[in-house]
Residue, then its C-alpha position, 0 to 999 in steps of 0.5 A: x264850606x263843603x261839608x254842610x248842605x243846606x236843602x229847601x225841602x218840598x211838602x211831601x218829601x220824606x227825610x231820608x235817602x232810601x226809596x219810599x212806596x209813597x213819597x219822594x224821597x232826598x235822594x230825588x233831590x240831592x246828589x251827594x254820597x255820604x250827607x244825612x240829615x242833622x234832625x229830621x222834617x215831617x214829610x208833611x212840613x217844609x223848608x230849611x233842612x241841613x245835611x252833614x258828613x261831618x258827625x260832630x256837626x250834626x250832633x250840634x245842629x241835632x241834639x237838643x242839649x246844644x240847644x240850636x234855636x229853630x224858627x217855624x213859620x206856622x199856619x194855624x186855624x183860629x184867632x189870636x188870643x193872648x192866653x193861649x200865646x202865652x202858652x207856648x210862650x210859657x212852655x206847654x206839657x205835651x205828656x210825655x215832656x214840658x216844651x222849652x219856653x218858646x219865642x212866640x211872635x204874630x206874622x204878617x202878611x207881607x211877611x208871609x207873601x214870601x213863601x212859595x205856593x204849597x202843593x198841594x195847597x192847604x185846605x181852606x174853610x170859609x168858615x174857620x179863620x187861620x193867622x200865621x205864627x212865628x215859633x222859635x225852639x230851642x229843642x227838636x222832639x218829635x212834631x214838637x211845634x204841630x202838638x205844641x199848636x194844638x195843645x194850646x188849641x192851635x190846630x196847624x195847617x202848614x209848618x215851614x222851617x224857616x232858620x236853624x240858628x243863624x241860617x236862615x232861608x230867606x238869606x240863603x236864597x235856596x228855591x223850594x226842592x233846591x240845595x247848596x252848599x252852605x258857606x256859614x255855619x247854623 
């Protein structure tokens, strides 16, 4: 399929292609005129960005009423409490909106042992534990998981995408800060 990109986008990295005063930007990375991001990533959060020519795409990919699910690999300061699980599970008021119902589950290490290093690496405070979440979405608003996380007390340390509807990182086997070609669709 010629018309989906699947890019592994750094930390750092801001979501568009036009030259930036203090961030790389896509067009360091990827090399193919006339693709744009379907939805966007934090410059501060990484992994699995889609990039589409076709517009009706990236409205399904994009648009929260077509309700793709993504799925975030969070790390967060604290400890595991079911109450405050069960709040991002539940949906979560953020002002201006109540969040969807999230899928909510604890990862482990081994799982985790597959990322890359971060870079720069992401603080680390002897004295304030962190665990690794994972946080299935089905809508995209704005830093959505990072307020969802600290609503419920959660304060994030690292966000990576890790899979847009059946695209997942892993299988694609893209490198951080390469892209390719995606033969399915999310």
């Amino acid at each position: 399929m010629k018309n989906l990109i699947a890019f592994n986008k750094p930390y750092g990295v801001i979501c568009q292609f036009s030259p930036h005063e203090t961030h790389k930007s896509l067009k360091d990375y990827i090399d193919a005129p006339g693709f744009y991001p379907a939805g966007r990533l934090d410059t501060d959060s990484e992994g699995l960005l889609l990039l589409t020519d076709n517009g009706r795409l990236q409205a399904q990919i994009a648009e929260p009423k077509h309700g793709k699910e993504k799925t975030y690999w969070a790390q967060v300061e604290g400890s595991p409490d079911e109450a405050r699980l069960d709040m991002l599970q539940k949906g979560i008021d953020l002002g201006g909106f109540v969040t969807r119902p999230a899928k909510v589950r604890i990862l482990q290490p081994e799982e985790t042992a597959r990322l890359w290093p971060r870079n720069p690496p992401v603080r680390e405070r002897k004295t304030v534990p962190d665990f690794w979440l994972e946080i299935t979405i089905s809508e995209g608003k704005n830093r959505q998981v990072r307020r969802m996380t600290a609503k419920a007390g959660y304060p994030c340390l690292r966000l990576v995408r890790v899979a847009v509807g059946r695209l997942n990182l892993f299988e694609l086997g893209i490198e951080q800060g390469v892209w390719a070609f995606c033969k399915t669709m999310p």
